[in-house]
MARBA-3410 file (N, C-alpha, C, O; in Angstrom, 1 decimal):
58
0.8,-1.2,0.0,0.0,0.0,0.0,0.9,1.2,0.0,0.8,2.2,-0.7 ~ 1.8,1.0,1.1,2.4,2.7,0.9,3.6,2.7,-0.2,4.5,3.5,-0.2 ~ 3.5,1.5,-1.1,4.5,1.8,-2.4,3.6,2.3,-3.5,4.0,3.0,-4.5 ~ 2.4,1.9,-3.4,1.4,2.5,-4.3,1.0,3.4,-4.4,0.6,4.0,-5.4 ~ 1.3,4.0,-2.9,0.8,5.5,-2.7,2.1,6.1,-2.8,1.9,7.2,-3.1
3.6,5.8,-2.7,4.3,6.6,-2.9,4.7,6.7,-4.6,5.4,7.6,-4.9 ~ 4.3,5.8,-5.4,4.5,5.6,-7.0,2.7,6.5,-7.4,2.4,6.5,-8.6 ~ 2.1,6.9,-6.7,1.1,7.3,-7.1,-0.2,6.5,-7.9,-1.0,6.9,-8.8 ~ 0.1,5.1,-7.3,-0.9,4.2,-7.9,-2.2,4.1,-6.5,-2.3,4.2,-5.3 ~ -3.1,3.8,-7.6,-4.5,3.6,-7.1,-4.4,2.1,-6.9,-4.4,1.4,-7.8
-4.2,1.6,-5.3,-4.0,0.1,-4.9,-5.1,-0.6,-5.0,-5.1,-1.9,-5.0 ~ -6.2,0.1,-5.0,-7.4,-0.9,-5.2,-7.5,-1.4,-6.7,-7.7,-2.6,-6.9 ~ -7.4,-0.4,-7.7,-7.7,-0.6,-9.5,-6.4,-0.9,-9.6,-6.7,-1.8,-10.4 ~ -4.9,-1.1,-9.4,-4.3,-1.8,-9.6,-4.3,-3.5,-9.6,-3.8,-4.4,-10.3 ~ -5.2,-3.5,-8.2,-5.5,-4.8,-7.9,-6.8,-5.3,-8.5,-7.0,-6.6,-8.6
-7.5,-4.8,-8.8,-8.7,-5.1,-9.8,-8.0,-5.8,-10.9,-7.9,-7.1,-11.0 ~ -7.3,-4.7,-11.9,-6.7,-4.9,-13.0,-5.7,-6.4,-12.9,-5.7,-7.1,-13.9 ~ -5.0,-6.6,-11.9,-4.3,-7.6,-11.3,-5.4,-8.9,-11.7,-5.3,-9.7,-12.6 ~ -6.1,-8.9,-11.1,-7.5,-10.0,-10.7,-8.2,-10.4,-11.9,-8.6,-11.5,-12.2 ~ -8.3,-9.0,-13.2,-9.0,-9.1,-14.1,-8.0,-9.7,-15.3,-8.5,-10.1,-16.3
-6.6,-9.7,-15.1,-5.6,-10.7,-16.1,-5.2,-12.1,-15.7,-4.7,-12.9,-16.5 ~ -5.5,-12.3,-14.2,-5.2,-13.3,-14.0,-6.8,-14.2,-14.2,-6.6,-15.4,-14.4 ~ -7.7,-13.9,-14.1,-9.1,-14.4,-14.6,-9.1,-14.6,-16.0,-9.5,-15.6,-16.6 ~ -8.5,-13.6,-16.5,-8.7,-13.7,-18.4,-7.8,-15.1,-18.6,-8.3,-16.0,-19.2 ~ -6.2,-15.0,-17.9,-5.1,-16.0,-18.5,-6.1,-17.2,-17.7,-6.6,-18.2,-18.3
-6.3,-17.0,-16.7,-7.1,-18.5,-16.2,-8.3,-19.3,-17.1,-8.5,-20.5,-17.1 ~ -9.1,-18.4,-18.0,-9.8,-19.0,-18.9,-9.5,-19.7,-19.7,-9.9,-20.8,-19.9 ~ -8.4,-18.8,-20.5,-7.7,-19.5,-21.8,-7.2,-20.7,-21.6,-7.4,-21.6,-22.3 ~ -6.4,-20.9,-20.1,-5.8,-22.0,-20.0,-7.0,-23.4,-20.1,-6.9,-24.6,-20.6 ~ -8.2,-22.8,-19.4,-9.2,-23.8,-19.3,-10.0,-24.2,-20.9,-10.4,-25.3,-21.3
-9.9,-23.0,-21.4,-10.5,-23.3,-22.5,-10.0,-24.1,-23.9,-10.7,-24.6,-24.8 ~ -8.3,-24.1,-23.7,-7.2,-24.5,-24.2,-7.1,-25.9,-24.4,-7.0,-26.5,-25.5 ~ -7.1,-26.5,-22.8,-7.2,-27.5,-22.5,-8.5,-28.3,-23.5,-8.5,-29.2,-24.3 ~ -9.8,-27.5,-22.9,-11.3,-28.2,-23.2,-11.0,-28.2,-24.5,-11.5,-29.2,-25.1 ~ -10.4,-27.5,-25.1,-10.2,-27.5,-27.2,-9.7,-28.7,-27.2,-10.0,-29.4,-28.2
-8.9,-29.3,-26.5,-8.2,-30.5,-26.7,-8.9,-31.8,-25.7,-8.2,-32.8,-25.7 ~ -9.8,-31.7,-25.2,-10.5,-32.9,-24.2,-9.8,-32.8,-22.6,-10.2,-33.6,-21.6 ~ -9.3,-32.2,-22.6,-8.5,-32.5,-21.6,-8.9,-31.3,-20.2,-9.6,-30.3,-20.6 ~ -8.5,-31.5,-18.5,-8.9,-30.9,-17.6,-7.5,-30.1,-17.0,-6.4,-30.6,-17.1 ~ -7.8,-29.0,-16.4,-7.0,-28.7,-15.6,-6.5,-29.6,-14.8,-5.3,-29.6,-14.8
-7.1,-30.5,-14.0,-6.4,-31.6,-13.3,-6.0,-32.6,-13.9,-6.7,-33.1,-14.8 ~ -5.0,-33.0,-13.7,-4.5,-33.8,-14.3,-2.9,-33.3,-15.2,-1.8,-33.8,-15.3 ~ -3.3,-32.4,-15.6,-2.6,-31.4,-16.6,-1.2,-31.1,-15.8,-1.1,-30.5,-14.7 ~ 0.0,-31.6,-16.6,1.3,-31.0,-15.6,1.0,-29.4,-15.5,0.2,-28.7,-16.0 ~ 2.5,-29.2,-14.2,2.7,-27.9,-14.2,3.0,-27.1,-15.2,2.5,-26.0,-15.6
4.1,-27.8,-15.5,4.8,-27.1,-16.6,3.9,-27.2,-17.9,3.8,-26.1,-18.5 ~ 3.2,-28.1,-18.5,2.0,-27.5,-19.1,1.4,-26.4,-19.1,1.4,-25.6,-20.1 ~ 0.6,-26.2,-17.8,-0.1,-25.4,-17.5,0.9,-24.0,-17.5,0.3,-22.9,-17.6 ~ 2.2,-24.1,-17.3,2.7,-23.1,-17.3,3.2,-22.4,-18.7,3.5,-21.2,-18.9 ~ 3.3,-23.5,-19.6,3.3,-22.8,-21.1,2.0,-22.4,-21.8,2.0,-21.5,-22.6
1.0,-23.0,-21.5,-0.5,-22.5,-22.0,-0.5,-21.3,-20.8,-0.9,-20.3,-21.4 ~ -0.2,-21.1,-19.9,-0.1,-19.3,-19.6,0.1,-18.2,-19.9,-0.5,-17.2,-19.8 ~ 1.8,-18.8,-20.6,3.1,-18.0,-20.9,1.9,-17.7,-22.8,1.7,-16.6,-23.4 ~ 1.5,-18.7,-23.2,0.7,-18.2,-24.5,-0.6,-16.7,-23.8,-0.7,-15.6,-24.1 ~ -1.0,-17.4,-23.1,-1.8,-15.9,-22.7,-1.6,-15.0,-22.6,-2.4,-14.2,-23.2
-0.4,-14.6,-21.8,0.0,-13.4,-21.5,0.8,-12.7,-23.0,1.0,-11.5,-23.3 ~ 1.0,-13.9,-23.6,1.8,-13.3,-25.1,0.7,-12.8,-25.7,0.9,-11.9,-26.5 ~ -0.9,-13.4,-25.5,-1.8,-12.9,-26.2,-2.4,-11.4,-26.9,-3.4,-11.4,-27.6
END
């Protein structure tokens, strides 16, 4: 909080914005998977960590 306020960031809409990319990359990953039959469980890490790394390139 007081680095937000000393950088003059709004800590709440930063954290929104935070919540609202990590929701978006969380879909893709789900929906990535479901294009292919397949579940988040089960699915390695490192999987799931390259179908992320595509999101965020999105």
């Amino acid at each position: 909080m007081n680095l937000a306020r000393k950088l003059g960031v709004d800590a709440e809409t930063a954290l929104a914005g935070a919540n609202k990319r990590f929701a978006a990359r969380f879909r893709h990953i789900e929906q990535t998977l479901r294009s292919e039959g397949r579940e988040v469980e089960g699915t390695s890490l490192e999987e799931l960590d390259r179908i992320w790394e595509q999101a965020k390139n999105a």
